[in-house]
C-alpha positions in Angstrom: 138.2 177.7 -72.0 140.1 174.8 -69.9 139.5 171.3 -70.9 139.7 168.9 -68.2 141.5 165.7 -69.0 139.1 163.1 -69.8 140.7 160.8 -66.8 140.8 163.4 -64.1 136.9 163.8 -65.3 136.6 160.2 -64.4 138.4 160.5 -61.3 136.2 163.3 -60.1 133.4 161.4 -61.4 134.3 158.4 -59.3 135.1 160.3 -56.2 132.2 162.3 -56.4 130.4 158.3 -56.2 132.8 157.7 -53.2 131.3 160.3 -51.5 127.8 159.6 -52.2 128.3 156.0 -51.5 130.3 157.1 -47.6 127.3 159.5 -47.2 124.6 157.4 -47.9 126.8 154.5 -45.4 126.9 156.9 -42.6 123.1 157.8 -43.2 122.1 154.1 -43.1 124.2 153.8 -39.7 122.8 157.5 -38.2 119.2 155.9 -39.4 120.3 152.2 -37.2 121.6 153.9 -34.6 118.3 156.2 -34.1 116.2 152.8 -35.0 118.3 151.1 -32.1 117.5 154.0 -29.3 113.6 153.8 -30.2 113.7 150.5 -29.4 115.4 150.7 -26.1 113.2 153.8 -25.2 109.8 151.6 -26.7 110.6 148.6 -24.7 111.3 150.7 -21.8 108.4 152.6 -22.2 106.2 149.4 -22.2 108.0 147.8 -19.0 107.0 150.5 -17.2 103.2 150.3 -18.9 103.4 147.0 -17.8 104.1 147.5 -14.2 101.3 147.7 -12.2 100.8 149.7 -9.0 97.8 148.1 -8.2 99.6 144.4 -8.3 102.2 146.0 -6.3 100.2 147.0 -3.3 99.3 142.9 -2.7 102.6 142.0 -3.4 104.1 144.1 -0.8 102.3 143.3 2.5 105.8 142.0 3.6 107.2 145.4 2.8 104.5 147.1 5.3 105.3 145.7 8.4 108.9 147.4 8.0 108.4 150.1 5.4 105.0 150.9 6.3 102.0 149.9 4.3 102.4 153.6 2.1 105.8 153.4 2.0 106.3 156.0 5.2 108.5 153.8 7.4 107.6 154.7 11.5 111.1 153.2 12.5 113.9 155.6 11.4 116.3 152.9 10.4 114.4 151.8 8.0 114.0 153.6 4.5 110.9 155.5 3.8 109.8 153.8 0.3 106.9 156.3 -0.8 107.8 158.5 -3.7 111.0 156.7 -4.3 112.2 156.2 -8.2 110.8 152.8 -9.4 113.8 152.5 -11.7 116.2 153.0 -8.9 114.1 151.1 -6.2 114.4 147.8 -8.9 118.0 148.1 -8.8 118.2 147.9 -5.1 116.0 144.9 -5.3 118.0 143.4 -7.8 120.9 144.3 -5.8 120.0 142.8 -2.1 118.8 139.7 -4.4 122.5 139.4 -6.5 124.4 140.3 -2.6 125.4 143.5 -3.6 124.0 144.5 -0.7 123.5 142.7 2.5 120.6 142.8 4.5 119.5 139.3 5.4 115.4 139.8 5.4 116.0 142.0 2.1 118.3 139.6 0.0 115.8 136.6 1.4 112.7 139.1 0.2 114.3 139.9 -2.9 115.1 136.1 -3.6 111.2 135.0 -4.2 110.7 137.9 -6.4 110.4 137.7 -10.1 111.3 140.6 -12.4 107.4 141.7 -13.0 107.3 141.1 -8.7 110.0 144.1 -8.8 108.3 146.4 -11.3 104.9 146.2 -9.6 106.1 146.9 -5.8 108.3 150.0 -7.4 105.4 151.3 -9.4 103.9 150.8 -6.2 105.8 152.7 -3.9 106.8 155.1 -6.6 103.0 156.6 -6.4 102.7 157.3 -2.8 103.3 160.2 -1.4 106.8 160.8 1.5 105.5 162.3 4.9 107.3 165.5 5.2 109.9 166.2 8.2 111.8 168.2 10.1 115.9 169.2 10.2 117.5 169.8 13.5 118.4 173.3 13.6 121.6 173.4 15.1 122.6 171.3 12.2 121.1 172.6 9.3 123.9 175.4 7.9 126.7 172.6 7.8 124.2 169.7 6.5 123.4 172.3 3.6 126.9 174.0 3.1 128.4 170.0 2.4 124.7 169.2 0.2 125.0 172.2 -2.0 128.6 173.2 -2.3 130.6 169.8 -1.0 133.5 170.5 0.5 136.4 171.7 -2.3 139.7 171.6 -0.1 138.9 167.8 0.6 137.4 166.4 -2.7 134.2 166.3 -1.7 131.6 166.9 -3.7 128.6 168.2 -4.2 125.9 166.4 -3.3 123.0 168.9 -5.5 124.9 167.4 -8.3 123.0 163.9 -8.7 120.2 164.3 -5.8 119.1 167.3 -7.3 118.2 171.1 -5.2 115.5 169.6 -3.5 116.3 165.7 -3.1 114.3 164.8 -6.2 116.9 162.4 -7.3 117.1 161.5 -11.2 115.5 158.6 -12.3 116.8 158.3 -16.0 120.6 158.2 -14.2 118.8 155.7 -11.0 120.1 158.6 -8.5 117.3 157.9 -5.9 115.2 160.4 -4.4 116.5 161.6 -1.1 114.3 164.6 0.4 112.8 163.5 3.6 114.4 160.4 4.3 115.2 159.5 7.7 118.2 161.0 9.2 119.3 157.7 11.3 119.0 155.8 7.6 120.9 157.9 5.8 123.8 158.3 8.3 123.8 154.7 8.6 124.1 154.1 4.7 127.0 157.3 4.6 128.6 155.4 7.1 128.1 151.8 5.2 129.1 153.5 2.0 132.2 154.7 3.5 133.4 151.4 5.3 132.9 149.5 2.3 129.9 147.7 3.8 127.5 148.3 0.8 129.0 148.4 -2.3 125.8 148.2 -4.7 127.5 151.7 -6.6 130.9 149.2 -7.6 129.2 149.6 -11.0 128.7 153.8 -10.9 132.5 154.1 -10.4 131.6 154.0 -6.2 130.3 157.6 -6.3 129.1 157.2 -2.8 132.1 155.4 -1.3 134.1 157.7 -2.6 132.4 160.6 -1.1 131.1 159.3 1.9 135.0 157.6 3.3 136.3 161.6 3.2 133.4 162.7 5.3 133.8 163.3 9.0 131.1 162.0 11.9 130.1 165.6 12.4 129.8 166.4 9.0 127.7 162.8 7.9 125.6 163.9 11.1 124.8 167.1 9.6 124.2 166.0 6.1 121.9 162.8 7.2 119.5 165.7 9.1 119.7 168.5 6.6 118.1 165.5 4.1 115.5 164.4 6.7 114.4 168.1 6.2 115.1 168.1 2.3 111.3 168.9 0.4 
């Protein structure tokens, strides 16, 4: 029977150590790394527990008189609020307050608000429920050929993607919620999006800029209804 030399023993021995030592290395830093997204998730988890809907709904009487008091704005150039993702409703606030967009009664609103102010007026908002609308017919196939397949010969992409099939939006990426929104809001934001005018998505690689500035009027006509009628 082979004999092993005595030093390659060791060697084995030593690199067998090597390996348990790496191992147990990368299993301390796979057990930190998991210990480091629990935290994240926890204290996520209990800023939103902390938010408070009820709070919210005294704290935004200001937002009523343009928003509406549920969140269902009457005047179509200004965003409907209800149902809106309170994690991406935040970041606008935060936004209009740090003038990465410009809106001179939203940055001075946004100014007086503290951090908990934000979180209780999303939660807020968050729970009431959008007022369903209509399309107009004549532009609905184009509005939903652009929303659902984007337009491939130009670069234009698909605007399912992050808004979801039915305008849900995705809350964990801070995509907001589109379905029902008013159709002279939205074209007014494509068209802001595309001249550079708001530029609140600088940090999200200007996904919207870079859509919106290949769209034509026509087409940013036809998308801003077929969303109005999104549910």
């Amino acid at each position: 029977m082979y004999n092993q030399h005595p030093f390659a023993r060791k060697s084995a021995a030593f690199g067998g150590a090597r390996r348990m030592m790496m191992a147990s290395a990368d299993a301390n830093s796979l057990v930190a790394a998991l210990t480091a997204v629990c935290c994240l998730v926890f204290s996520g988890q209990t800023l939103a527990q902390q938010a408070s809907a009820e709070a919210g709904q005294a704290k935004s009487v200001t937002c009523a008189a343009f928003h509406g008091a549920d969140g269902n704005s009457v005047t179509p150039e200004w965003p409907n609020l209800a149902g809106q993702h309170a994690s991406y409703f935040v970041r606008q606030l935060e936004a209009y307050r740090d003038g990465a967009r410009q809106d001179a009664g939203m940055q001075g609103f946004a100014a007086t608000l503290s951090a908990q102010d934000m979180q209780d007026i999303a939660a807020y908002f968050a729970a009431q429920t959008p007022h369903a609308q209509g399309a107009g017919p004549a532009l609905v196939s184009v509005g939903e050929k652009i929303y659902r397949g984007g337009i491939p010969e130009r670069g234009v992409a698909a605007c399912i993607a992050c808004h979801g099939p039915r305008g849900q939006g995705n809350p964990l990426a801070a995509y907001p919620g589109i379905s029902g929104q008013h159709s002279a809001y939205v074209l007014n934001t494509l068209q802001a999006c595309a001249s550079g005018q708001r530029t609140s998505d600088v940090d999200m690689n200007r996904m919207m800029g870079n859509v919106a500035e290949l769209l034509f009027a026509n087409e940013m006509r036809a998308l801003a209804s077929y969303v109005q009628g999104l549910r």
